[in-house]
C-alpha positions as CSV (number, residue, x, y, z in Angstrom):
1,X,0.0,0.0,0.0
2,X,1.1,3.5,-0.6
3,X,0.8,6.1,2.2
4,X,0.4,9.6,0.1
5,X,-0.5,12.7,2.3
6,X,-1.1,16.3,0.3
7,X,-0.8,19.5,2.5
8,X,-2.1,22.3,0.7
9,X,-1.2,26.5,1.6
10,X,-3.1,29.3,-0.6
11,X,-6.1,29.3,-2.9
12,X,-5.7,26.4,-5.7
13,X,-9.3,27.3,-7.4
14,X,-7.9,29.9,-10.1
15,X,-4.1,29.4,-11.4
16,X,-2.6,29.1,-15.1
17,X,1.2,28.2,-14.0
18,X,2.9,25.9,-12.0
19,X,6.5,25.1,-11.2
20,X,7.2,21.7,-9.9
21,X,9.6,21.3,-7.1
22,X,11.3,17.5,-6.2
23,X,10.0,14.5,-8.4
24,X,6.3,13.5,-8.5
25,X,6.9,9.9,-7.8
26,X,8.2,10.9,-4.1
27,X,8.1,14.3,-2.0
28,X,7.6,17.0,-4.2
29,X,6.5,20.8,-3.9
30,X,3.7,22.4,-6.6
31,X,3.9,25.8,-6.4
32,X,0.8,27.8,-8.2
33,X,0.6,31.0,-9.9
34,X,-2.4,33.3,-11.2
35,X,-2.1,36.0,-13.7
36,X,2.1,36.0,-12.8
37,X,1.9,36.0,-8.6
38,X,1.3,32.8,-6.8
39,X,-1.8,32.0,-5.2
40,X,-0.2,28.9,-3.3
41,X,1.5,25.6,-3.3
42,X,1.0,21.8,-2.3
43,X,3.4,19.6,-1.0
44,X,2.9,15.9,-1.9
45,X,4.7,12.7,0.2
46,X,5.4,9.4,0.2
47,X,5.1,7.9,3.6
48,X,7.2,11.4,4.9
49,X,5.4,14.5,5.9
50,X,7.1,17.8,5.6
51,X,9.3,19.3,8.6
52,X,7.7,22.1,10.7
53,X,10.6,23.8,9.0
54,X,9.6,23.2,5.8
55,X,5.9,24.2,6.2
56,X,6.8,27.4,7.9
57,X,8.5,28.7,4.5
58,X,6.0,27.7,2.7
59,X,3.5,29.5,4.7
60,X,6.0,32.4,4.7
61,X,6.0,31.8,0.8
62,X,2.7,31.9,-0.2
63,X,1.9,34.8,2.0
64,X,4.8,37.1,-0.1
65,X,3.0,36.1,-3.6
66,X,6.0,36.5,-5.2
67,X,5.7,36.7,-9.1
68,X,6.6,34.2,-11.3
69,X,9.4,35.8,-13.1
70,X,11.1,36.7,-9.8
71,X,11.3,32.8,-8.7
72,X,10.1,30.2,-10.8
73,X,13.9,29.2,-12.0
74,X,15.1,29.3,-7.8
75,X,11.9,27.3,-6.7
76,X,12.7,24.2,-9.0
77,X,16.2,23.7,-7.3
78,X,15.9,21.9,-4.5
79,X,18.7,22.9,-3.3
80,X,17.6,27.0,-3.1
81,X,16.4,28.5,0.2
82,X,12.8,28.9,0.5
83,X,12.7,31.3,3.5
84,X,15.4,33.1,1.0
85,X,12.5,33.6,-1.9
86,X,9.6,34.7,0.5
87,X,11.5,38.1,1.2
């Protein structure tokens, strides 16, 4: 059996980008944008949940709708600082 969990941060009913963080067949980060700002993200896990950590930046994230432009390259590296792009 597979143990998926999705946590979800923003409002997922209107976007028309999205930028794809980790790899969909383990933990992975969807970040979504509307009109060029995001408008959330959802983070999806096999059998792991994200860290405290890891939530709080995306919190911290979504809040900052940052625009596309600004971060769409750094969010796809998993090795970029989130709390870095929500500033």
């Amino acid at each position: 059996l597979f143990d998926l969990s999705f946590e979800v941060w923003g409002d997922l009913t209107a976007w028309d980008q999205t930028v794809l963080r980790g790899n969909l067949e383990g933990t992975f980060i969807l970040f979504y944008f509307n009109q060029g700002t995001m408008v959330g993200a959802m983070v999806g896990a096999m059998a792991v949940s994200p860290s405290d950590e890891t939530r709080k930046q995306l919190q911290a994230l979504v809040k900052a709708r940052p625009a596309y432009q600004a971060v769409a390259d750094k969010l796809s590296d998993e090795h970029a600082d989130l709390s870095a792009l929500a500033q």
